[in-house]
C-alpha positions as CSV (number, residue, x, y, z in Angstrom):
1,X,-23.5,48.4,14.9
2,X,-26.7,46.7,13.3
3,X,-27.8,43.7,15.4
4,X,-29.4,40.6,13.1
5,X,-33.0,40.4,12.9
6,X,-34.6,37.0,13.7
7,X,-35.7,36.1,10.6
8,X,-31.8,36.2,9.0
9,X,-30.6,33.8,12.2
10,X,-33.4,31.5,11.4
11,X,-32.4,31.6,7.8
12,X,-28.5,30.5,8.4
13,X,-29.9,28.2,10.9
14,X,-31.8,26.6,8.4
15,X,-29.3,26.7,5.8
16,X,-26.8,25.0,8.6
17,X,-28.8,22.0,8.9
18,X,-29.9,21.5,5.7
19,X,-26.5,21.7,4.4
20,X,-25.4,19.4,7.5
21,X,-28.4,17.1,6.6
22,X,-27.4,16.6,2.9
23,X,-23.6,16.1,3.6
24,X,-25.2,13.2,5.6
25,X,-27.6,11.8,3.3
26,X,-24.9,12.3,0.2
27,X,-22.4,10.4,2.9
28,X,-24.7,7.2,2.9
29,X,-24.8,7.4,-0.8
30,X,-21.2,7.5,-1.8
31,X,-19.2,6.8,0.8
32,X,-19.0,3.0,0.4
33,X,-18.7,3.1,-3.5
34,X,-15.3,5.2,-2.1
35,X,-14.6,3.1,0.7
36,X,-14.9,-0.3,-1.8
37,X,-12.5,1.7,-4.2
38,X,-10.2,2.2,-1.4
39,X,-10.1,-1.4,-0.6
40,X,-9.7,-2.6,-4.1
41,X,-6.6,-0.3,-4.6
42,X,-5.4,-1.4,-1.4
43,X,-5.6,-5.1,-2.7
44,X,-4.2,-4.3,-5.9
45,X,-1.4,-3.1,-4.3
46,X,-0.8,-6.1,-1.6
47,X,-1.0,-8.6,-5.1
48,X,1.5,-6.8,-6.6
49,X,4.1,-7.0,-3.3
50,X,2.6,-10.3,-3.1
51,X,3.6,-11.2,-7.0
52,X,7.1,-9.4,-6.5
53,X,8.1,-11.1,-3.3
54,X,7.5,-14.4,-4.8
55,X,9.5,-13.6,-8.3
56,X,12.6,-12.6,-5.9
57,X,12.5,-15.5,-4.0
58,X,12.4,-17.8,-7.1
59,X,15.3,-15.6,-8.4
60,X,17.4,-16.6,-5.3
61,X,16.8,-19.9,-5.1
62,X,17.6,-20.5,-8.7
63,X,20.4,-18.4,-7.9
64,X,21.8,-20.5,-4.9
65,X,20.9,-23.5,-6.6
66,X,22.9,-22.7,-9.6
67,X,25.7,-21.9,-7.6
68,X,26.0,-25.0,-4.7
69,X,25.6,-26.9,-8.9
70,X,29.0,-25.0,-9.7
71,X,30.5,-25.2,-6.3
72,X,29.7,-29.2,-6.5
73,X,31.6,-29.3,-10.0
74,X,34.4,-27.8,-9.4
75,X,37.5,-29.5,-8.0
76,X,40.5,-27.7,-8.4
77,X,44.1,-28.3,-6.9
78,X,45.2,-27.7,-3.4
79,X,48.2,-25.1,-2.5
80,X,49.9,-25.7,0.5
81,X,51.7,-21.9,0.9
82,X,54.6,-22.3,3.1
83,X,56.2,-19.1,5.3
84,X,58.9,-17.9,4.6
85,X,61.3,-16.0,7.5
């Protein structure tokens, strides 16, 4: 079995951090363009709920309104049913 030499374990080190290091620094850079993308989807989405939610609730009060207008309207005749043994 071949044991690593110091200068290869210094090397991965070295590629370790720097690879940790720009992860980091590329974080800072794009993160919040992704994170404000996030939130604008997220808002999109809330406006449309928002939007639809409203459009059904329109739709059943002209609904309900519609029918208490018909209900109001209408008289018809009363049927007394009698039983019969």
């Amino acid at each position: 079995m071949e044991m690593a030499s110091g200068s290869s374990l210094l090397r991965t080190l070295a590629i370790i951090i720097l690879c940790y290091y720009l992860f980091k620094f590329l974080m800072r850079i794009f993160a919040p363009i992704i994170m404000q993308k996030a939130v604008n989807k997220m808002q999109e989405k809330m406006q449309e709920q928002y939007k639809k939610q409203q459009e059904q609730q329109q739709n059943t009060t002209t609904q309900s309104t519609q029918f208490q207008s018909k209900e109001k309207g209408k008289v018809g005749d009363y049927i007394d049913y009698e039983e019969i043994n």
